[in-house]
N, C-alpha and C positions, 0 to 999 in steps of 0.2 A: 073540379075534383076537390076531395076535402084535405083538408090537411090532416096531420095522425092526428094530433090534440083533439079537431072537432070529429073527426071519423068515431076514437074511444070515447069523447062523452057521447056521443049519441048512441054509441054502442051498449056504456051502462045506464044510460037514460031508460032503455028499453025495458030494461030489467026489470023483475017485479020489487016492490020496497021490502023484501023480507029477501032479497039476495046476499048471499054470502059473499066475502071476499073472495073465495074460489073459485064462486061464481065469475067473478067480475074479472080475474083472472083467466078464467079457462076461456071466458068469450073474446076477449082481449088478443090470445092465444091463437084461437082458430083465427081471425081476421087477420092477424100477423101472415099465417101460413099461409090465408088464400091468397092474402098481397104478394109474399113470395114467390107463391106457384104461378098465381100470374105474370109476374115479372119474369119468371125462369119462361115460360110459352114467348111473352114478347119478342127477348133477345134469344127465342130458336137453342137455351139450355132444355132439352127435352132428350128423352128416350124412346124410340119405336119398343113397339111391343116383343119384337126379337131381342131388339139388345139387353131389355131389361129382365127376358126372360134369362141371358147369358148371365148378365153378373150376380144376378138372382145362383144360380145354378154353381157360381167358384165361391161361393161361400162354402 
């Protein structure tokens, strides 16, 4: 597995050379969150689809 450092340059490696820092940003951004969301399935943080319909619903 990579470590973040080499996970983000590879990440804005990809990018085309006329990428913006928002770019480079926003990509940066979603990887973060899938690492998250991953992490959250690992250690069983997750919601069934009932219960998120409920907290969904006390808003």
């Amino acid at each position: 597995m990579q470590n973040l450092k080499q996970e983000a340059i590879q990440a804005i490696s990809t990018l085309p050379d006329n990428a913006t820092i928002e770019d480079m940003m926003y990509r940066l951004y979603v990887i973060d969150k899938i690492n998250r969301g991953r992490a959250a399935v690992k250690n069983g943080k997750t919601l069934t689809v009932d219960e998120l319909k409920r907290e969904v619903q006390s808003w």
